[in-house]
SEKOL-729595 format. One record per residue (C-alpha): x, y, z. Coordinates in steps of 0.02 Angstrom, whole numbers, plus 50000, padded with zeros to 5 digits. Each point is the difference from the previous one (the first is absolute). Example, Ala and Ser with C-alpha at 12.3 -4.5 7.8 and 13.67 -1.06 7.14 Angstrom:
// residues 2
506154977550390
500695017249967
//
This chain:
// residues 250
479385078150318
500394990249834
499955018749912
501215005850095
501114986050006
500005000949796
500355016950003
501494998550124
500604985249879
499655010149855
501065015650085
501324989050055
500334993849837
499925016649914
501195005450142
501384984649958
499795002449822
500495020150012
501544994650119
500434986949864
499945016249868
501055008950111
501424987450040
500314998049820
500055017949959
501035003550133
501584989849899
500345016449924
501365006450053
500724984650035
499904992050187
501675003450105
501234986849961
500374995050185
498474997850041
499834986249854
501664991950067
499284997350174
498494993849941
500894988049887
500994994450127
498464997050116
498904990149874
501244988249909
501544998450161
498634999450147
498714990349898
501204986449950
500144987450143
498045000850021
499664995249811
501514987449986
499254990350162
497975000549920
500524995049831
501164985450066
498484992550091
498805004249835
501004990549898
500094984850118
498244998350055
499595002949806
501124982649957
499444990350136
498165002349957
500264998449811
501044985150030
498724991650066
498675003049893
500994997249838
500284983850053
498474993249991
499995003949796
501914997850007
500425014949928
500955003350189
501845007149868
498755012749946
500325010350154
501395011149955
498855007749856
498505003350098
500775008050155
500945009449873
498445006849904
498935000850175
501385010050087
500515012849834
498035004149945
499295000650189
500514995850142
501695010150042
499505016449921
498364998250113
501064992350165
501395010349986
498895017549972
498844993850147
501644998250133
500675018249929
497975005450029
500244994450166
501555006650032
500155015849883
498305006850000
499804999750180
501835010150017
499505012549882
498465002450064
500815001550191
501385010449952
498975013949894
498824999450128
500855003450134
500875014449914
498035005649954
499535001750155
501575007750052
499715013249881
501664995749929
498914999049815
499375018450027
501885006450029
500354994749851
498525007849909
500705017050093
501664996249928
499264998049815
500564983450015
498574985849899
499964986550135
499234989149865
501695003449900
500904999150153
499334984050103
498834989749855
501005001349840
501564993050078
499274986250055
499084996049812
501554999849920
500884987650118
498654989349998
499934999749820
501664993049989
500424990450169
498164988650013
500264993049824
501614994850045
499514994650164
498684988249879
501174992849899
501054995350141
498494992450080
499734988549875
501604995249957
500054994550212
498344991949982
500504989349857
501784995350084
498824996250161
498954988149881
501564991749907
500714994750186
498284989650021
499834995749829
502044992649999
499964993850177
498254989749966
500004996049797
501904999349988
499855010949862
501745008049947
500035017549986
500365002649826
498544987849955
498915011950102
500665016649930
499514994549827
498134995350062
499785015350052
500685006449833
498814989549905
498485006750109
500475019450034
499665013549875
500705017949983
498315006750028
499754989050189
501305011850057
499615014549902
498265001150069
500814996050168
501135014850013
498805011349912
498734994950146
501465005350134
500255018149930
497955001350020
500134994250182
501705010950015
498735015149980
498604993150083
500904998950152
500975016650016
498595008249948
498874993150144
501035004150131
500425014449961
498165004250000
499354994550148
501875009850066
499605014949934
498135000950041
500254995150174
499035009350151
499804995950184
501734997550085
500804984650037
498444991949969
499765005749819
501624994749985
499474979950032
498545000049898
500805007649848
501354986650030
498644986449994
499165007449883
501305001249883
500414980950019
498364994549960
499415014349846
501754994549916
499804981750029
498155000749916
500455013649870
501574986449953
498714985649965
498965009149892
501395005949922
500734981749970
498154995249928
499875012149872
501815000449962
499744981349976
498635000149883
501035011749899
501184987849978
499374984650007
497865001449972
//
C-alpha cells in the first residue's frame, strides 16, 4: 500500500512537472491577445473588492495587537514601521496570493475542466489549436502582471488600515508616521515582497490549470479538481514563501 502510494506521488509529480514544461513552451507563438485582456480584467477588476476588504482588516487587527504589546516597553510610536515591514516582506504577498488561490485556482480549475470533460480541449487538438497556448499561457501572463499589483495595493490598504488605529489611539499625525515607516522600510522588504507575488502569480495559474486540464469523471471530477486545486496551490504557496524567504532574508 505505502509502494504504491509513493509511486502514484512519484507519477503525479512527474506528471505536474511535464505540464509545467509544456505551459511554458507553449508561449511560442504568443498567447491570443483577447484572451489576456479578459483574464486581466478578471484577476485585477474582479479581485479588487475582495483584497481591498482583507487587507483593511489585516492592517487593523495588526495595530491593535502591536499597540498593545509595544506598550508595555513603550515603544507603542514604533507601529507604523513594523506593520510596514510585516505587511511588505510577508504577510500581503502570502494573504493576498491565498484569497486569489481561493478564488482563481478554483475558477481555472472549474472552467478548464468543464471544457475537459466536454471535450471542448480535444476540438481544439483537431483544430491544431495548443490548448496549453490557448487556455494556460493567457492566464501566466496576466497573472504576472495583475497579482503584483494587486500586492502592492494590498499593502499600501493594510498600512492605511494600521495608520487609522495607530492616529485614532496614539494621536500620531500622519506625516510623523510616514517618516517611521521610512526610517524602518528598506527597498529590499518590498523587493522580496513583489518578487514573492510573481512566484505565487505562477503557482496559482499553473495549479489550476492542472487539475483543469487533467480532469476525469463528470461533474464530479469537476469538484474535486476544484478542491484540489485550492488546497495543492495554497500548500505549494507556503513552501514557496519559505524558501523564497530564506533566499532573502536566511
Amino acid at each position: 500500500m505505502i509502494k504504491k502510494s509513493l509511486l502514484g506521488a512519484a507519477e503525479n509529480v512527474g506528471r505536474f512537472s511535464l505540464f509545467v514544461d509544456r505551459s511554458y513552451r507553449s508561449f511560442f507563438p504568443f498567447p491570443p491577445f483577447p484572451h489576456m485582456f479578459k483574464d486581466l480584467y478578471e484577476i485585477s477588476v474582479r479581485s479588487l473588492p475582495i483584497i481591498i476588504l482583507v487587507s483593511a482588516f489585516m492592517g487593523i487587527i495588526m495595530s491593535y495587537q502591536l499597540i498593545y504589546e509595544l506598550r508595555t516597553f513603550g515603544a507603542e510610536m514604533y507601529v507604523g514601521g513594523i506593520v510596514a515591514v510585516a505587511v511588505c516582506r510577508e504577510l500581503g504577498p502570502v494573504f493576498a496570493a491565498m484569497i486569489l488561490a481561493g478564488r482563481l485556482s478554483s475558477g481555472i480549475a472549474a472552467e478548464v475542466g468543464t471544457m475537459r470533460i466536454s471535450e471542448q480541449i480535444d476540438a481544439l487538438e483537431v483544430m491544431s489549436v495548443n490548448p496549453l497556448n490557448y487556455l494556460v499561457a493567457p492566464r501566466l501572463l496576466a497573472a504576472l502582471v495583475m497579482i503584483p499589483m494587486l500586492t502592492v495595493f494590498a499593502d499600501a490598504i493594510a498600512i492605511a488600515g494600521s495608520y487609522l488605529v495607530a492616529g485614532k489611539i496614539l494621536h500620531i499625525h500622519i506625516l510623523k508616521y510616514i517618516d517611521n515607516i521610512r526610517f524602518y522600510l528598506d527597498s529590499v522588504d518590498i523587493l522580496s515582497g513583489l518578487i514573492k507575488s510573481m512566484a505565487f502569480s505562477q503557482i496559482i495559474v499553473v495549479v489550476g490549470s492542472y487539475f483543469g486540464y487533467f480532469t476525469q469523471g463528470g461533474a464530479e471530477g469537476v469538484g474535486k479538481a476544484t478542491t484540489n486545486a485550492v488546497v495543492v496551490a495554497s500548500i505549494l504557496i507556503l513552501v514557496a514563501d519559505y524558501f523564497l524567504t530564506a533566499l532573502f532574508f536566511g
